[in-house]
Every structure is written in C-alpha cells, then in structure tokens.
N, C-alpha and C positions, 0 to 999 in steps of 0.2 A: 220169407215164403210168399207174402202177401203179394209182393213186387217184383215176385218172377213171377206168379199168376197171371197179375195185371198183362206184364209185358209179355206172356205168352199169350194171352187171349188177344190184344193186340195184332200178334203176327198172325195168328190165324183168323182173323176177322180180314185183315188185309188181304190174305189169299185166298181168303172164299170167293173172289174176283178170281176166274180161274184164269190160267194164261189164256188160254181160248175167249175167255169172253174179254181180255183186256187187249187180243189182237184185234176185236172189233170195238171197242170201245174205251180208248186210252181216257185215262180221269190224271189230269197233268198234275195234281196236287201230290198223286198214289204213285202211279206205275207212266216211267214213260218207257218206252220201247223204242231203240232207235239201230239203225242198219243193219239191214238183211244180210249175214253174211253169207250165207250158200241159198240156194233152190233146187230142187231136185227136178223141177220142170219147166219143159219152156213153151209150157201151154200160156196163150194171150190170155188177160181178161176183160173179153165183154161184158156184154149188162151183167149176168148173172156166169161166176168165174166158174170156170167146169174142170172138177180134178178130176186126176185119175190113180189106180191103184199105185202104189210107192212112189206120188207126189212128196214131197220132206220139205219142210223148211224151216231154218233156225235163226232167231232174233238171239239178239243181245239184251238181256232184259235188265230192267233196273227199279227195286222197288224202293220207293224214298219213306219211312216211316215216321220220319222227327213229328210230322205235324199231328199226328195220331196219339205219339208219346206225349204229347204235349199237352193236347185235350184230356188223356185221361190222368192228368198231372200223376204221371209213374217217376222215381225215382231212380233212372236208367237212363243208358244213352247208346246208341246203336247206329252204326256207318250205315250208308246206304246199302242193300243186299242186290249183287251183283251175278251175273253170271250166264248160262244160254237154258233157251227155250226152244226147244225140240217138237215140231208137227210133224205128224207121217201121215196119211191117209190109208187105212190098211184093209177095209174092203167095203165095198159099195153093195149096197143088201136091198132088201126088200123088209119093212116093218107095218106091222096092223097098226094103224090108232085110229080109234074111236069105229074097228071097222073096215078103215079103207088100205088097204096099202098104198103104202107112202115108199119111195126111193130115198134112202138116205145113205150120207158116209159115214162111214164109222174112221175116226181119226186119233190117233193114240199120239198125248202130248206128256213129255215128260224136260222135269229141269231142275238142276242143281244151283243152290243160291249158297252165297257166303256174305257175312261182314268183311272177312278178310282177319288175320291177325292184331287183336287188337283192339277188335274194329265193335266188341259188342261189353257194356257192364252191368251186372249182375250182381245187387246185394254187394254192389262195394268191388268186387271183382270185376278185373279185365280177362277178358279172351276171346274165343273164334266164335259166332252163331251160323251152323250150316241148316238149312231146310232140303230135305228130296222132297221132288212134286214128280206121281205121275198118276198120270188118267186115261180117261177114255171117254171122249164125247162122239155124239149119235147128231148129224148133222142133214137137215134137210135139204136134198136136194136143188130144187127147184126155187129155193128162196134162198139157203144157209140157214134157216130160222132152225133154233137150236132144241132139239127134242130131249135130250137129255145129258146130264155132266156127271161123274162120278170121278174122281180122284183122290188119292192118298198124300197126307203130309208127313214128314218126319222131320221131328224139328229138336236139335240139338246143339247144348254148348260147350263147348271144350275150353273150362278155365285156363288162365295161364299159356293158352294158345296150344297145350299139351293132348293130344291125341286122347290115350288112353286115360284122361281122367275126364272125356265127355261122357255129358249126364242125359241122357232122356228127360225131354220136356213134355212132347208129347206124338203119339203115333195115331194122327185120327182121318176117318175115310168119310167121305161128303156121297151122296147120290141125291143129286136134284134134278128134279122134272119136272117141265115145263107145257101147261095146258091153255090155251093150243102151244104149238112152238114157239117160242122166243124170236123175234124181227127185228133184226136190226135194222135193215133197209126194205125197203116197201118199193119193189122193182116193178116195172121199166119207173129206172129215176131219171128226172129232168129238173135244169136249172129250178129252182127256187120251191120244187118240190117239199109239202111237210105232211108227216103222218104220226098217229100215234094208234099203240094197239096196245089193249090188256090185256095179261095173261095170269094164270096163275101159279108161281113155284114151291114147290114140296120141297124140301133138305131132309134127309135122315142121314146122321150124324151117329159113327159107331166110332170105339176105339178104348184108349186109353191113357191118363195122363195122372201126376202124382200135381198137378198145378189146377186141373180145373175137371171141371164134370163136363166129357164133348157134349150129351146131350140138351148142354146149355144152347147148341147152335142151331139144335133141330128149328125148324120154320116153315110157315105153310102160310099167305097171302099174295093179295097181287102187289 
C-alpha cells in the first residue's frame, strides 16, 4: 500500500506540469515533447502568436518518470508514459481581473497516456498504467500569460495487462490561479533579451483516492 501511494503521488506531482504549461515550458529531465503531428491552422506566428476559435493542435507527448522514482527511492518501476496531447482553442471572451477586462482564450487541452503493456510494477505486479488528462486553461491574450488552469486526472492500473481487473488509483481535479498572470515570455522579444516576474499560484485540489489524501497538493506561494 505504501508503494503504490508513493508511486501515485509521484505521477501526480509530475502532472501537476500541466500539458499546457509543459507546451511552454519543456523541463527535459520530465516531459519532453517532440513533433507536431497535425495543426488545425495556418495562422503565422509573430511576436505575440494570435489563435483563433477551433485552432487544434496535437503533440506527441512523453512523460519520463524514472528519475522521480528514483529520488523518492519507491520500489517500482514504470516505462516511460506515452501518448497525444490535444489543444483546441474554444472561445475567445472577455474576463474582469482585478477590475479590468482583460481578452482571453479559453483553450480545452485533453490526453490519454499509457505505459503500454507491461510497461508499469506495482507491489511486485506487472501490468498497464493509463492516466486521462483533461482541462481547461484561460489564457491571456495579449501576452499568453496564463490566468488560470484547472484539469482532471484519472489514473489507473490494469494488473496483468487485463482490462477488467483495473484498479482506481486516483480521480483528482487541480484549479490553479495565477496572480497576476503567469509570463512565460516578456514580448516584443529580442536577441539576448532576459526577464523575470512574480506571480502568485493557488491550487485547490478535490477528488478522490484510496492511495493518498489529494488535499495534500493543495498550495498557495510565489
């Protein structure tokens, strides 16, 4: 029990990097992400990229975990989790913060991951580890700078590689938000350009798991 706690808390510490913020900000240890296989538009991008409603695009994503397992000396072992990562942009709004209204996308990201058969151990056991990831990020216009993230995990392992004896590990939903918005890039950028900005993020953490208490992830600092 101990050692599927571990290794669930694990995977969902991992994915608290949500896809969206690992599309702007790849951590090559974690999550790398490599070819784009469709687009749903053939808008350019200049300085600052400008979507439009039923923009879509899908990465091949890949999250490597060994080194995480490894730190928190768990007695498991888990293939890298494989699989696509789904953006849509699905409507372009108007939001108050602090007051002003602000233009933002609202952009629905969703992705299914697996170890593959095999590919995950548990308490001595081999079999499948699948996660569902979907969300909804609130994305600021004029920057990208990220005003808010909320997404759902579901994360399950199916001994023996057999379907119907997968076990719920855990089904928990993240909302975090970011005061001011989250910057990734501090535009108009130019060669040798560097910036840094505070912000401060909230998580509330709901759900439910027979491995760990989610409101362990709750958090609130810069």
């Amino acid at each position: 029990m101990l050692k599927q706690r571990s290794l669930a808390f694990i995977l969902i510490s991992l994915l608290l990097s949500t896809p969206w913020m690992a599309m702007m900000e790849t951590d090559e240890d974690v999550l790398n992400e490599t070819n784009i296989q469709s687009s749903g538009t053939l808008n350019g991008w200049p300085d600052v990229p400008t979507w439009r409603i039923g923009d879509k695009y899908t990465y091949e994503t890949l999250f490597d975990v060994q080194q995480l397992i490894q730190q928190a000396n768990v007695s498991a072992s888990l293939n890298t989790l494989t699989g696509d990562t789904v953006y849509e942009v699905v409507d372009i709004l108007f939001i108050t913060i602090d007051g002003v209204q602000t233009l933002a996308y609202k952009m629905d990201v969703s992705g299914d991951f697996t170890s593959g058969n095999s590919g995950a151990t548990l308490e001595g056991v081999s079999g499948r580890l699948n996660i569902g990831y979907s969300g909804e990020d609130l994305i600021r216009v004029r920057d990208l700078g990220v005003i808010n993230s909320e997404f759902t995990l579901d994360v399950s392992f199916a001994p023996f590689n057999i379907g119907f004896l997968s076990q719920d590990i855990a089904t928990i939903s993240f909302d975090t938000s970011y005061s001011p918005a989250k910057e990734k890039y501090d535009f108009p950028m130019r060669t040798g350009d560097q910036w840094y900005m505070g912000f401060i993020a909230s998580t509330v953490v709901t759900g439910n798991s027979d491995y760990f208490d989610p409101s362990e992830f709750d958090t609130a600092g810069y």
